[in-house]
N, C-alpha and C positions, 0 to 999 in steps of 0.2 A: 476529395483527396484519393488516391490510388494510395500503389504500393511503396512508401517514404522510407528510409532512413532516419530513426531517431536519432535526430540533432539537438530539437526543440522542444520537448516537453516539456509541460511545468506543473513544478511539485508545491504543493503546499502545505502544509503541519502547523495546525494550530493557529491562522493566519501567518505564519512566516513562510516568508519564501523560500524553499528550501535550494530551487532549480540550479542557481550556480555552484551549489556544494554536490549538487548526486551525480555517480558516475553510473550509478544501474538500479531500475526501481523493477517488482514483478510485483502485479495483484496477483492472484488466486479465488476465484469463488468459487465451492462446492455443493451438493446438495447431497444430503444422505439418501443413501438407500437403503427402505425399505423392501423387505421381501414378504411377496404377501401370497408367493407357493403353498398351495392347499395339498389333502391327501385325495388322489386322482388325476392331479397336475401332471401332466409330462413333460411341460418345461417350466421352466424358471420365471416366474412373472415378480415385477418388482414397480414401485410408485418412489416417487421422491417424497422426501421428509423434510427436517431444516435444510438450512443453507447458512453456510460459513465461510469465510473468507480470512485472506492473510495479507500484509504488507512487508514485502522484502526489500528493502530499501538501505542502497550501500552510499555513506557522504565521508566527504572531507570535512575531519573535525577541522573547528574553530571557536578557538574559547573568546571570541569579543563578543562585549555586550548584546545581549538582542538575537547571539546568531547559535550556531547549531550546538552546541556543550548546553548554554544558558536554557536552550529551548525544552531542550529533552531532560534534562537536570529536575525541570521547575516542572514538568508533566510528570515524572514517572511516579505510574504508579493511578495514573489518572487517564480517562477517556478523555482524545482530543480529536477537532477532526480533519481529516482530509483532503483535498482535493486535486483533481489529477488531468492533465487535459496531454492529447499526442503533440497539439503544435499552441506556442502562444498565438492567442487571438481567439477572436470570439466564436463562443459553442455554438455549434450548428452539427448539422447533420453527419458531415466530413469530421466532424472535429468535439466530438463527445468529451461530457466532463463525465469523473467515476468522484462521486462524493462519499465520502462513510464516514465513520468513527473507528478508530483504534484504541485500545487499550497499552499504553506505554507499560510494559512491565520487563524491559531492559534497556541496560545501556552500557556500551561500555567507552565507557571516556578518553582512557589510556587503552589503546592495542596497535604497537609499531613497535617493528627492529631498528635497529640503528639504521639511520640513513633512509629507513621506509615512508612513504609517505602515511602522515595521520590518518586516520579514518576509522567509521565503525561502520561494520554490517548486522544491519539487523532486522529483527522479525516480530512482528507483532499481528497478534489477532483481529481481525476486524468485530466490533461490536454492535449489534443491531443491523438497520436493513443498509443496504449499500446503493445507489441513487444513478441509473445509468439517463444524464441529461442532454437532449438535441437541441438545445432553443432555450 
């Protein structure tokens, strides 16, 4: 795969399918810095420390059974986990899955104006290690 157009990704939460409710997903992985500048140092030396990550993930609410209200409702408050691929079909090289775990610690079920379309944006932490797979 070159340079695409996100058309086709696919979201997963919890095993549900999230893909035809999200209109924008963004990971985030960080690693802390450490600074490990001594006295004598004349520049700035630094190492990595943990690594943290976030999930930005904006859906069209839908309160039927099975689907995104019920999903995030019955998780919060609990580590579920995720899975992420750029195109459907199978992992390979071109086509990387990002696995982790999130921590649901919001939601917001109702947020629209009149006439707005439904939807929640939201953000959550990744918890534990994050899993980048080719194959």
């Amino acid at each position: 795969m070159s340079i695409f157009a996100a058309t086709d990704f696919t979201i997963s939460v919890n095993s549900v399918d999230f893909t035809d409710h999200c209109s924008s997903i963004t990971t985030s992985f960080d690693v802390a810095e450490l600074t490990t500048t001594a006295f004598g140092d004349e520049w700035t030396t630094v190492i990595g420390g943990l690594k943290s990550g976030s999930l930005a993930i904006n859906l069209h609410q839908d309160f039927g059974s099975g689907s995104i209200d019920a999903t995030i409702w019955a998780a919060l408050g609990t580590t579920v986990p995720v899975v992420l691929k750029p195109v459907d079909g199978s992992v390979g090289a071109t086509n990387p899955s990002y696995s982790f775990s999130v921590l649901v610690n919001s939601t917001t079920p109702i947020a629209a104006g009149v006439g707005d379309l439904a939807a929640q944006s939201l953000t959550w932490p990744v918890t534990g290690a994050a899993v980048r797979a080719v194959s």
